[in-house]
N, C-alpha and C positions, 0 to 999 in steps of 0.2 A: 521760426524763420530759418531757413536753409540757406546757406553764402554758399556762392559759388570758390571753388580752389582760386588761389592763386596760380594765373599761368603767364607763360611771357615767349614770346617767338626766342629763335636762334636759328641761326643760319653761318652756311661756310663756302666757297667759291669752289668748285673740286680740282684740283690739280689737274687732272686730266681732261677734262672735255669744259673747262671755267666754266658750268653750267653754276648758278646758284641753288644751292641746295637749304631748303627751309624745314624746322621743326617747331613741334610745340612742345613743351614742358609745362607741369604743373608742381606747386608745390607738396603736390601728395607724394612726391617719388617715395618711395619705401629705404630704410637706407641700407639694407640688401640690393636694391634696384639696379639694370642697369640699362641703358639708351642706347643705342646704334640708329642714328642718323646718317642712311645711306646716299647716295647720288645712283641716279636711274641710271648709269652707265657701267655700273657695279666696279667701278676699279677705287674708288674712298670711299671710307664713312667717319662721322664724329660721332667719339665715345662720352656720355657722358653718366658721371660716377658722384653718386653724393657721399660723404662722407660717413664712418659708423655712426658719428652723433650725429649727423645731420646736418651740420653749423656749414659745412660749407661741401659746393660741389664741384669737382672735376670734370675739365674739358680737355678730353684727346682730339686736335684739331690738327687735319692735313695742312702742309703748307706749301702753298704756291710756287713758292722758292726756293727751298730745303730740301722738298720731295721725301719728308719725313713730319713725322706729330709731333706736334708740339703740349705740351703738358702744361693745362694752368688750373690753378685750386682757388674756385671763387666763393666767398661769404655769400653763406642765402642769402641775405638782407641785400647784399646786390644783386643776386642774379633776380628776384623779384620786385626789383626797388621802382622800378616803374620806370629809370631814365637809362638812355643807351648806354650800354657797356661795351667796348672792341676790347678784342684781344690783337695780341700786335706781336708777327715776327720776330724774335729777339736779335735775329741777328740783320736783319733788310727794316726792320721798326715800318713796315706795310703792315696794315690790317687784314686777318686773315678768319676772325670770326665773332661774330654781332651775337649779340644780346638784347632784347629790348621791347617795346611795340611793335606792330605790323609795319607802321607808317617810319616808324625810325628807324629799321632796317634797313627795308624798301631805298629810302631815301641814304643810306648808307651803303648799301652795296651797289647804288649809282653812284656814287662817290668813286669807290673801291673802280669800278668800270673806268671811269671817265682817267685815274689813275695809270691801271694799265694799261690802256690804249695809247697814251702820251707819253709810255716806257717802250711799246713798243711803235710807237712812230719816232722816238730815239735811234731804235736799235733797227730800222730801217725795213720793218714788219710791214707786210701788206695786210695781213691777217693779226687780229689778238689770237685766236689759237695756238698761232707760229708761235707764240710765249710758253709752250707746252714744252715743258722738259721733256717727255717722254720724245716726242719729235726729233727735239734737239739731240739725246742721248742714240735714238737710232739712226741720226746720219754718223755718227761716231765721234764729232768735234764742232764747232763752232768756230766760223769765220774770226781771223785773229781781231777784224776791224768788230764785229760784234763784240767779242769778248772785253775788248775795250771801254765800247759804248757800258759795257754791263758796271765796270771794274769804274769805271769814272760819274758813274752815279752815285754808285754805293761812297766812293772818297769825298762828292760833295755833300753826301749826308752826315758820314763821317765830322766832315771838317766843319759842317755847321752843328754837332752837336762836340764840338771842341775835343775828342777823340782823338786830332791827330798832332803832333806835336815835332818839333826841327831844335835843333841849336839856338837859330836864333829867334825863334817863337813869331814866325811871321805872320801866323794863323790862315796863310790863303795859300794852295797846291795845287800843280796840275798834274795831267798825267801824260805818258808818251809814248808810242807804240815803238819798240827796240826791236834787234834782230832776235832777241833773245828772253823777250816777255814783254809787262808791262811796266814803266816807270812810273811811281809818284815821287813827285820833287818837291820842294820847296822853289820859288823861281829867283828867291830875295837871298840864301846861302847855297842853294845848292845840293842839299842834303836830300837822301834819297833812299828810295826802300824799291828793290826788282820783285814783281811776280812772275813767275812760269804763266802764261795764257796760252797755252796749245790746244787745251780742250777743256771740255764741257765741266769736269770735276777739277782744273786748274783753278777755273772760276769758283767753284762751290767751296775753294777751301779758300779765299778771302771772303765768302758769308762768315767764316766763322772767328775772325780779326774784329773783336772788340776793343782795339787799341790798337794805335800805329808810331812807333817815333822812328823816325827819319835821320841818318846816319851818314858819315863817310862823306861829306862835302867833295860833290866833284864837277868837273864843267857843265853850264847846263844843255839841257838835249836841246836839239834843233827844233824848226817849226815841226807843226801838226804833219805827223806822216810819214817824217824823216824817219834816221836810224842813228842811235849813239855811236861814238865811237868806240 
């Protein structure tokens, strides 16, 4: 009797045109082998690389948010394990590439959808497209009020995975748009950390803020809008 390979879907969003992009893998890969899972708009693809023993294999996956790959080395035993596996932005913790059955995917990269769309009807998006960096990068900057919207998501994900830390350990922060960047505060001490928000790569360099503590106690900023002194 003849068994069929082990095989299991995988799939990635493409950064440039969010079109879903699907694969199939088997567990025959060779471990010379290697995968290019491309998007029909030729601008991404996911690499994927199994190890010389085979024990485990690697995923080069574009990121939505980064606009660069992300690198993860997964145990065979999971990538054919039968139950969904994400891979997840390390620095936005968004899902950026499934694992899994047809139906678990499926049902995950409508998740993944239903996500962006509510980021960008944050960010004041008529279109999910408009979520394309490449967009944003060719008008040359992003609106200060957008980059805000961006910058005060990421600080409540932050501040709900306890990341960000004050003086007096308030655990809740907001953020404030200055003539001079972005503020996040503390609103109970005070304490406060400035980013530059002029453009598009102002924003890409708090993606990369796995930690925040909050400094220098100072007046707090005005309502939503205002400008510090």
């Amino acid at each position: 009797m003849v068994l069929n390979p082990k095989e299991t879907r995988i799939a990635y969003r493409c950064p440039d045109c969010l079109s879903a992009v699907y694969g199939l893998i088997g567990d025959f890969i060779p471990a010379s082998g290697m995968l290019r899972l491309k998007c029909t708009c030729g601008k991404s693809r996911m690499q994927v690389i199994p190890s010389p023993d085979r024990e485990k294999i690697r995923f080069d996956v574009p990121c939505l948010f980064c606009r660069q790959d992300h690198r993860f080395s997964v145990s065979r035993s999971v990538v054919f394990g039968g139950r969904l596996f994400l891979l997840n932005c390390p620095y936005t913790n968004m899902d950026i590439g499934f694992i899994g059955s047809q139906e678990e995917v499926d049902r995950a990269l409508e998740n993944q959808y239903s996500e962006l769309s509510k980021l960008a009807g944050m960010l004041g998006l008529e279109r999910l497209r408009d979520l394309s960096p490449e967009e944003a990068e060719s008008e040359g900057a992003l609106p200060d009020a957008q980059v805000h919207d961006v910058i005060r998501f990421i600080v409540k994900e932050m501040e709900a995975d306890g990341a960000i830390t004050c003086p007096c350990r308030g655990g809740v922060y907001e953020t404030a748009m200055t003539e001079n960047g972005i503020l996040v505060y503390c609103p109970a001490c005070g304490a406060s950390h400035l980013f530059p928000a002029n453009s598009v790569s102002d924003a890409e360099h708090f993606l990369h803020c796995e930690r925040l503590e909050l400094t220098n106690p100072r007046k707090m900023p005005p309502e939503e809008g205002g400008q510090t002194p």
